[in-house]
N, C-alpha and C positions, 0 to 999 in steps of 0.2 A: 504494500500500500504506500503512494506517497506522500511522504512527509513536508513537514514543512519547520523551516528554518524560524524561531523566534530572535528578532534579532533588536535589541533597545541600544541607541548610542547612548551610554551611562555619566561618560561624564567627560568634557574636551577640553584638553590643555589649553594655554597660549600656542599657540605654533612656535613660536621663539624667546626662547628664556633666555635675559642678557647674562654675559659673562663676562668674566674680568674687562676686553677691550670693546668701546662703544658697538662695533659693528657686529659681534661676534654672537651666535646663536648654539643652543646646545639642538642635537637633533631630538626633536620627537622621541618619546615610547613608549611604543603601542601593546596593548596588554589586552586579552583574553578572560570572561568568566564565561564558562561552559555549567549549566546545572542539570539536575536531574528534569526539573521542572520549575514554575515560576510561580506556582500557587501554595506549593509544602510553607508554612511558616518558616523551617528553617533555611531552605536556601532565601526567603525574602532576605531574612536578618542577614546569610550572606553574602547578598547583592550590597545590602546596605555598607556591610563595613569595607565591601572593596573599593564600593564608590566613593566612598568618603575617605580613603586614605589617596585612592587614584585622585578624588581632586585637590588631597594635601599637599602629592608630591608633583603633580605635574603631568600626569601619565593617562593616555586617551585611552578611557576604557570601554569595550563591544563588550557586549553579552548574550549569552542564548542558553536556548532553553527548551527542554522537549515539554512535551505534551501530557505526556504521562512517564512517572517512572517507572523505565525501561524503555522508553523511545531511546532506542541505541542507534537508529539509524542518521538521526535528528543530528545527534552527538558529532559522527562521525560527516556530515556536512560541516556541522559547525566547525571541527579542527580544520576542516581542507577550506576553507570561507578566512580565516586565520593565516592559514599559512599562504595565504594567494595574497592578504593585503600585508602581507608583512609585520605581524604582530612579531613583539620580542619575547613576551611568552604568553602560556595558554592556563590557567587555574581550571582543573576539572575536579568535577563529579563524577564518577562512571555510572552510565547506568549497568552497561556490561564489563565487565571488571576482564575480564580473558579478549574481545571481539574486539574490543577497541583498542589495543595493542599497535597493532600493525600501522594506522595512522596515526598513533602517536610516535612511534618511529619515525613517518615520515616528515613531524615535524621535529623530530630531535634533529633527526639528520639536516633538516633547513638551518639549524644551528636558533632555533626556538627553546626556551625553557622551558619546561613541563614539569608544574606541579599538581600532585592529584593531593586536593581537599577533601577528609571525613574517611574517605573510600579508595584503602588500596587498590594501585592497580595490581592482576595476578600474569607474572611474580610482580613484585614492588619498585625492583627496580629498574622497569619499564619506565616507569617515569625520575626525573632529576632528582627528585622530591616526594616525600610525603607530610603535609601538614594535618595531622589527624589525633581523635580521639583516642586512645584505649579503645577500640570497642570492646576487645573482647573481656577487658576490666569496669566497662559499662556493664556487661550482661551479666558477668560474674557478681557484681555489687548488688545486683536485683537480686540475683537469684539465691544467694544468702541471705540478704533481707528476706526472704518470702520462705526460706527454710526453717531461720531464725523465729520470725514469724508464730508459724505454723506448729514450732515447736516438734513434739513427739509425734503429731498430728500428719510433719510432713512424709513418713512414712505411708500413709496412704492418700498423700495427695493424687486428684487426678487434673490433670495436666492439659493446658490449650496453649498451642505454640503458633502464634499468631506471626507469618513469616514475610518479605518483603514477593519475592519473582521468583518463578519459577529459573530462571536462571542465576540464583543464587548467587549474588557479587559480594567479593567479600567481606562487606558491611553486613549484611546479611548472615551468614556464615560467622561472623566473629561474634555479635550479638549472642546470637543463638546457641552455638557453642557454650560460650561465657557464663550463658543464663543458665545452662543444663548444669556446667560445671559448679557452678557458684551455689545450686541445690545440694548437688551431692550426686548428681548422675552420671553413670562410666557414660563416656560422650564417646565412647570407638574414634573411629577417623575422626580427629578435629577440623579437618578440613571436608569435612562432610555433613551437609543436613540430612536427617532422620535413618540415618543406621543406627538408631541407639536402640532397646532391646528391650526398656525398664519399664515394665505394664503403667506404671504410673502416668505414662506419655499416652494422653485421649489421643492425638495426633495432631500434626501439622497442616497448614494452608495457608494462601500467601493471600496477602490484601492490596497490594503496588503502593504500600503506604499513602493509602489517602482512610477519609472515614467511610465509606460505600464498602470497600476493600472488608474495612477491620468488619461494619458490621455481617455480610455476608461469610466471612470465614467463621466469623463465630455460630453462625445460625448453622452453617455445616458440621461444627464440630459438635457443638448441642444437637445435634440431631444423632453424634454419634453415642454420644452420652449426654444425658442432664445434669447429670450432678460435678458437672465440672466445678473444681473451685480456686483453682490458678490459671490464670489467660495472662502469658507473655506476647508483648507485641513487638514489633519491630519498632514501631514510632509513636508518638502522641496522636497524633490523628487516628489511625489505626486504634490504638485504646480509646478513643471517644467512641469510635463506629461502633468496637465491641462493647462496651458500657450499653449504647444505647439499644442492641439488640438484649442483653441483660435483662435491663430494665423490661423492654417491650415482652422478655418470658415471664417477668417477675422472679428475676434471679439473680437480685444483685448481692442480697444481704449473705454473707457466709466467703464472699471471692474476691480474691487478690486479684489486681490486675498491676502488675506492673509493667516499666515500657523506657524507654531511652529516645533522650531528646533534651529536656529542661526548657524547652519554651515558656515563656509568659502565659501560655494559655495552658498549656499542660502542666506547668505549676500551680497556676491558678485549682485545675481538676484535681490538684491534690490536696491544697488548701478544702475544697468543696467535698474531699472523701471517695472521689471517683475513682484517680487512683492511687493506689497506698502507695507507692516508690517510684522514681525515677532517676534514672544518672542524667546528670546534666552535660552538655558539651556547650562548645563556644564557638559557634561557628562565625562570631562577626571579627573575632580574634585570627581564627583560621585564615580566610578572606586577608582581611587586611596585611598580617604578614608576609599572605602570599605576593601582595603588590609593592611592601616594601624589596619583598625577594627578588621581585623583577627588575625592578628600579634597581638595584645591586646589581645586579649581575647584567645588566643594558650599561653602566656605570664601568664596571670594574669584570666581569667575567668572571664573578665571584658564583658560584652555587651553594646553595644552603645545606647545610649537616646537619643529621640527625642527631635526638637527644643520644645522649651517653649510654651505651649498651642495648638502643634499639637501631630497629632498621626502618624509623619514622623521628619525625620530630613530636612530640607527644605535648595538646594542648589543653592538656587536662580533664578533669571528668569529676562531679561530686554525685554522689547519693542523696538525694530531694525527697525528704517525709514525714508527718507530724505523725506518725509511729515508731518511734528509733528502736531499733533491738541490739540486744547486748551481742557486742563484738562487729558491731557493723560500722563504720563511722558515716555520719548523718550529719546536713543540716534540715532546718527547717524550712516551712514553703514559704514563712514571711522571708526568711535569709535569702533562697531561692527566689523570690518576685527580685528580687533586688541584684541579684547577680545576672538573671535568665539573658544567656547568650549573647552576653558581653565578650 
């Protein structure tokens, strides 16, 4: 099916920054944000923080954005739309963490920076960079809060694993794993969703992280069992959608939902009791860095390094809940409105 490219001019330099001698101009650089989609809360927030550091430092920023996430097709227009006007580097999202490879090679090889935001690319060092969360110390922080939780009780939890795409990019995958691990369940392949074995697990279904998504998976899962009473999601939307099919069984009292994100709004749902936990990330921090990284490296040919003994640069992640359990370290949702995706 054809796609179509979203394309926002985000924010335009001067054309000519003066320097030391009256006549003298530094060249343009042109930068890149590629996202999943342009409606998720969190790639808004970071659109925002790119655009605002691109109009701090000077730097003309394009942006796009698929349709839905997993328009991978969208994606790979957007890098060859980049690499044709001469961006000097490109900040992605993947929707497809393996497909999208190959044209990002072809803009490494243009001599383009590519950093991927949130969402390893698989392997990782396909791209120059990663600026990203923990996720899979996101998923893990839920998934001990919900053990902790639950207490003795988590022994017969059953289990809704509310997942992003069927092609499983490793945002997905990392989450997921995390959250199994962080219960206490042998997760087999970590590099694999649903070979896990532990009858505790209702099963799996993916929502493309929006709320339509979360509440349709839930209603499938509930169908396979009612008495679900832990539903992991991939994202805050996703747990609104499943909340709201909850509720419409009359099933909310008795079940954990927790989810990864820290949005304003999905703090807020936990302020409200929707849902008990969330790991926060920072995606307007993510964003922005990656535009100072451009800015460097258009500058000086410098490439950014990952934090100290990973193979990302790591932008933090806290646990969001006015349930804290012993041994989990927590803030609260007032703490959390106040930090949310900064």
């Amino acid at each position: 099916m054809k796609t179509t490219i979203k394309l926002a001019l985000a924010a335009t330099a001067p054309l000519a920054l003066m320097l030391a001698g009256p006549a003298a101009a530094q060249e343009e650089v042109s930068a890149c944000l590629i996202t999943k989609t342009d409606i998720n809360p969190f790639f808004v927030k970071m659109k925002e923080g790119a655009t605002a550091k691109a109009q701090e430092l000077g730097v003309r920023l394009s942006t796009f954005a698929g349709k839905i996430d997993g328009d991978h097709e969208t994606q790979v227009q957007a890098i060859e739309s980049c690499i044709a006007s001469g961006a000097k580097g490109i900040l992605l999202t993947a929707s497809d963490t393996k497909a999208i490879v190959p044209v990002v090679q072809q803009a490494r090889d243009a001599g383009i920076l590519v950093i991927a935001l949130d969402t390893p690319l698989e392997p990782i060092d396909s791209a120059d960079a990663t600026f990203a969360t923990d996720n899979f110390k996101a998923g893990e922080l839920i998934g001990q809060w919900a053990a902790a939780t639950l207490g003795a009780e988590a022994e017969n939890a059953k289990i809704a694993m509310l997942d992003l795409s069927a092609s499983a990019p490793s945002v997905d995958v990392l989450r997921d794993q995390g959250f199994l691990s962080g219960f206490g369940i042998d997760i087999k392949d970590e590099n694999r969703i649903g070979d896990e074995d532990d009858p505790r697990i209702v099963g799996h279904d993916v929502t493309d992280g929006n709320e339509e998504g979360g509440r349709t998976a839930m209603e499938n899962l509930l169908q396979k069992d009612p008495d679900i009473n832990v539903v992991y999601t991939i994202n805050e939307p996703a747990a609104a959608g499943a909340y709201e099919t909850l509720k419409s069984f009359g099933k909310t009292e008795g079940v954990l939902i927790v989810s990864v994100d820290g949005g304003c709004p999905g703090v807020q749902n936990v302020s409200e009791g929707i849902i008990g936990a969330t790991s926060q990330q920072y995606p307007l921090l993510m964003a922005s860095m990656g535009i100072e990284a451009i800015a460097k490296f258009a500058e000086t040919g410098e490439k950014p390094a990952p934090t100290e003994g990973l193979d990302f640069f790591d932008t933090g992640v806290t646990l969001i809940t006015d349930q804290p359990a012993d041994g989990v370290e927590s803030i609260d949702s007032a703490e959390g409105l106040e930090k949310c995706w900064g």
